[in-house]
N, C-alpha and C positions, 0 to 999 in steps of 0.2 A: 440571354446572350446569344451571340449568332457567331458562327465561323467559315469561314470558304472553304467551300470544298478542298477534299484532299488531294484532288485533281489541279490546284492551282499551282502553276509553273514553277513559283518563285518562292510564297510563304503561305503558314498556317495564321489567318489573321482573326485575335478576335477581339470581338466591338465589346469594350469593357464598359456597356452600358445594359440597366440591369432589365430585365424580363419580368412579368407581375410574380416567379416562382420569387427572383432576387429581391423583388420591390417589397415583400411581403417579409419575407426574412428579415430585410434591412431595415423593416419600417419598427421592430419588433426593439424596444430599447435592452442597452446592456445589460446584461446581468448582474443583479447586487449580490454579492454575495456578504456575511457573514464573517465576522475572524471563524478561523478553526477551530473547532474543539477537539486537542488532542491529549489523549490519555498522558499524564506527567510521569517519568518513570519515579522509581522510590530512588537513584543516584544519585546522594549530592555532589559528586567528582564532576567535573567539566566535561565534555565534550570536544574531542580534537575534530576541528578543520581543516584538510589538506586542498591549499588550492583561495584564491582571492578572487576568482572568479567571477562572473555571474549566478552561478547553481550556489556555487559556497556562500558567496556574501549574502543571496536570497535566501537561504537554508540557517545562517549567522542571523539573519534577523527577527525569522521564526521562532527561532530557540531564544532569543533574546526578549520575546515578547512575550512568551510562555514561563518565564526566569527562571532558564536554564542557562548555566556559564559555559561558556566559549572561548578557544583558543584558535583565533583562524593561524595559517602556516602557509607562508607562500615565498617564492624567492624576490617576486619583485615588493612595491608598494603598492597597495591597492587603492583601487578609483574612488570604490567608495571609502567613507569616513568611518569605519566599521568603530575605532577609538570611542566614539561616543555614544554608543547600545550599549545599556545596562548589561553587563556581566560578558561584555566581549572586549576581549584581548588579542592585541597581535603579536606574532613573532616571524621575524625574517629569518629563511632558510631554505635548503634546497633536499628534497627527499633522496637523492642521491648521493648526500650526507650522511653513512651510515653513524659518524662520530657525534653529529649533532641532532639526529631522528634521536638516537638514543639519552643523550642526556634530556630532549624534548619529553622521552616518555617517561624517563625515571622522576624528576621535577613535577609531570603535570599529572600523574595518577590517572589517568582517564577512566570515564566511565564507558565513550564508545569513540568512534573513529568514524567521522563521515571523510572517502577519500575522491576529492574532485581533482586533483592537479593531474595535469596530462598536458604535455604536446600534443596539440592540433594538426591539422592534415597540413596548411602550410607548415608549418615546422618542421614535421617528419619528413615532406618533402624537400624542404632545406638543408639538412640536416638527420640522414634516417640516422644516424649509429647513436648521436645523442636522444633521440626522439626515443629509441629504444630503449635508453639506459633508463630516460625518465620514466617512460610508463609502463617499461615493465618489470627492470631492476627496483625501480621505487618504488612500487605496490608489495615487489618480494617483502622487500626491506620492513614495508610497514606491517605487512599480514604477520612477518615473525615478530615483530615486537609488538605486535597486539596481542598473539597468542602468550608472547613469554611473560607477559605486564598484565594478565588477566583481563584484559580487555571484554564486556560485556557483549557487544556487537558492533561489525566492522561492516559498515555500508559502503558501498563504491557507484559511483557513476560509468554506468556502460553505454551501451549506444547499440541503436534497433539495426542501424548496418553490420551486425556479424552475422544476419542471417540472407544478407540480400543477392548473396552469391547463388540463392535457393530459387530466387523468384522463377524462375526459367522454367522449373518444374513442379513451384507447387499448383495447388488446385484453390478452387474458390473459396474453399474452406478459413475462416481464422487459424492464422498460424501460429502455432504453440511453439514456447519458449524451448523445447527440446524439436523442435523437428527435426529433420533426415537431414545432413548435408555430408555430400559426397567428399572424401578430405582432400583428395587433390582437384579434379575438376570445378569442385563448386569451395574451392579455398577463399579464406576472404580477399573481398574484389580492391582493397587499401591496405595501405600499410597501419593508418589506424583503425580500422577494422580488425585486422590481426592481431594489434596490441590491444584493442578492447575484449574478443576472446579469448585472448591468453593469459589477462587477469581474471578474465570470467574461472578460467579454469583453476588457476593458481588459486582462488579467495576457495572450491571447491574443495581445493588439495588438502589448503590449511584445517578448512571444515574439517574433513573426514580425518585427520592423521592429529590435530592437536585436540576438535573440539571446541573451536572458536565459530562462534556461528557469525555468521558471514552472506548480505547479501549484495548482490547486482541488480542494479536499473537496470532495465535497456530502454534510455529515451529516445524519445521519435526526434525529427528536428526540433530545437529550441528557438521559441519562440520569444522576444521580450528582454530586459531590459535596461540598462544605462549605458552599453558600451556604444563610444563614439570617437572612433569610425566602428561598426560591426565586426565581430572576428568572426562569425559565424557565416558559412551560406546561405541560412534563412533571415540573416540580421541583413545580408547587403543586401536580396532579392527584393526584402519589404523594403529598405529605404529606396530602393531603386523605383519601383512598383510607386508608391507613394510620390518620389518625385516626377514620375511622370505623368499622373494624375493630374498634381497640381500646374504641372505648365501645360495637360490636355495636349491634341494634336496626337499625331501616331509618332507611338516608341517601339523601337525595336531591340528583341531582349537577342541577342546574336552571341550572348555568352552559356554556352549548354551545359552548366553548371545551373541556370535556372532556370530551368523548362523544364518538363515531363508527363509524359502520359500516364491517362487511366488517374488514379487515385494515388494523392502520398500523402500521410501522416503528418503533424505537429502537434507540438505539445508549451504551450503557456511556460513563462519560465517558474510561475506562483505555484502551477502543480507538480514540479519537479523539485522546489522546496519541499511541496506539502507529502508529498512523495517518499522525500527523504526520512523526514519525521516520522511517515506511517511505517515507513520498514524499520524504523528505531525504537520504534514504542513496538513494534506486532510479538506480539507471546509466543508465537512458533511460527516463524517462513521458514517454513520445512523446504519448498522445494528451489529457493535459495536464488534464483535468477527471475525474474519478471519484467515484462513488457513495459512501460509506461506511455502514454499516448492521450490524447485529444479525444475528443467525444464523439469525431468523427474524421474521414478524412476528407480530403478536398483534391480535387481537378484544377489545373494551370487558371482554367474558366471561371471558376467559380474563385480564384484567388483574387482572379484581376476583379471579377464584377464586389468585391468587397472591397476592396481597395477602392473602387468606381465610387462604390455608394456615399463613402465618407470623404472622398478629396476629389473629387470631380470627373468625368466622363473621360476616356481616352480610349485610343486606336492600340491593341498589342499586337505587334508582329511578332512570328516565332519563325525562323527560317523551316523550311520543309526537311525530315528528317526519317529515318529509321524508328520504332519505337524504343522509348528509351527512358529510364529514371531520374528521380532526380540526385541534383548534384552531380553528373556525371557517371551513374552508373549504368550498367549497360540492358536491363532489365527492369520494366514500370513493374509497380505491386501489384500483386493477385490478387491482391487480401488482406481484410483487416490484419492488423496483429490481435490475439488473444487477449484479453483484459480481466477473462476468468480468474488466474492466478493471484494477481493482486489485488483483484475486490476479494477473493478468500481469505488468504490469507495476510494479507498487507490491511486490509479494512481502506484500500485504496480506488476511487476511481475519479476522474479528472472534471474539473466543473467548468472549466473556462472556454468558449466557444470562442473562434476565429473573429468572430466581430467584438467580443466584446474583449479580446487581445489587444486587436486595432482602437479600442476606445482607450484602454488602458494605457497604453505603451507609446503610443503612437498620438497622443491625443497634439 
């Protein structure tokens, strides 16, 4: 792939057609992989689901394919047909129900608690004070009645932006799930950024005071699968990306919500299911928050020339800019994240490559 100098007046352009490095990559077919084989716990109680999501429903299917029972929890109706996977059940409700969390937990005995519902960065920006109540009053709400209902283990989905406030100063190094952030200058750069370490901390609190063992994701972007229109920033980037492939001709991405320098992270939404199951089954995640992420990261370049190779040749224009991250943050990655932690401890590490996401998802 080639780009114009940074000297050029107007835009950063580049020719989303592939180089023998991309030809060679993309000549390389998809990855088969395998169902998972994951350790079954001895639980026969169910499994609560918070959240209808895409993490959740993809997490609801795993478990159902394993036959493990399931109670997804969500306020609206969910896309998918979740009713018809053996041993999954729904129930409408809103976690900010402390009246009906609780008769949910008295009723369904659980054996763990995976917790995906949250307001999204639209919504919170709609909406901060309800956005609040949900992600971080609801997670209160759920950590206490997991602790007081004996709950086994309480998983939550975090997110890799509560550390990107950092990027400004760290160094080349992979960055570990405990690094250095300054509390007020390098505070989180969102409002759900905020709300994802403040449940990080809270799932901590309960840890260490009731003895609920308790972990956090922190996933990279999500990559993948059914929702349509995207709720995601990397759900509209690919569909974007994607459509302008296929009508070819120069596109201009003039929304800086989907640009960014240097490297940034994704992650498959299959390994954020499988993810989930590995911090569920793990015999001790001692250190209780972990990275999740992609096998590798990828450059704006290198997105478009994969998008190029499966849906046809096209011109990206990026308007000329500052360095900058993506989704709109104000600092590009320095650095992998760390994946130490969860191949240790979690018996996790992620199999699904950028191309063969796009074959999967996208096909």
């Amino acid at each position: 792939m080639r780009s114009a100098p940074r000297s050029s007046p107007a835009w950063v352009i580049f020719r989303a057609v592939l180089c023998m490095w991309s030809r060679k990559r993309s000549a390389e077919p998809p990855i088969t992989t395998k169902p998972e084989t994951v350790r079954m716990t001895e639980a026969i109680n169910p499994v609560l689901i918070t959240g209808a999501g895409l993490i959740g429903c993809e997490t609801a299917r795993l478990l159902s394919a394993r036959g493990q029972a399931c109670v997804v929890f969500d306020h609206g109706t969910p896309k998918s047909d979740l009713s018809r996977l053996p041993g999954v059940s729904f129930q409408q409700g809103d976690i900010t129900d402390m009246a009906a969390l609780t008769a949910l937990f008295e009723e369904g005995q659980f054996d763990a608690v995976i917790h995906t519902a949250a307001m999204l960065s639209n919504g919170l920006r709609a909406d901060p004070v309800q956005g609040l109540n949900v992600n971080i009053i609801g997670t209160a709400q759920l950590l206490d009645l997991a602790a007081r209902h004996g709950v086994r283990r309480f998983v939550q989905a975090s997110s890799a932006t509560v550390v990107y406030a950092g990027f400004s100063s760290f160094d080349a190094s992979p960055i570990p799930e405990d690094c250095a952030l300054s509390l007020v200058s390098q505070r989180p750069p969102s409002l759900y950024a905020l709300t994802k370490v403040t449940c990080e901390h809270l799932a901590l609190h309960w840890r260490a005071t009731s003895g609920l063992s308790t972990v956090s994701l922190r996933f990279a972007a999500v990559l993948g699968g059914e929702s349509d229109p995207p709720s995601s920033v990397p759900g509209h980037l690919m569909n974007r990306l994607i459509a302008a492939a296929r009508a070819g001709g120069t596109h201009l991405l003039d929304d800086p919500l989907f640009y960014w320098d240097k490297e940034e992270e994704f992650v498959d939404l299959r390994d954020c299911a499988r993810a989930m199951l590995c911090a569920l089954d793990a015999p001790s995640p001692a250190q209780g928050v972990y990275f999740v992420a992609g096998p590798q990261g990828h450059t704006l370049e290198e997105f478009a020339a994969y998008v190029a190779a499966r849906y046809g040749d096209f011109t990206l224009e990026v308007p000329t800019h500052s360095p900058v991250g993506f989704a709109g943050f104000p600092h590009p990655r320095p650095a992998q994240s760390s994946r130490i932690a969860a191949q240790r401890e979690l018996g996790f590490t992620a199999r699904h490559t950028l191309e063969d996401t796009l074959h999967h998802w996208w096909s």
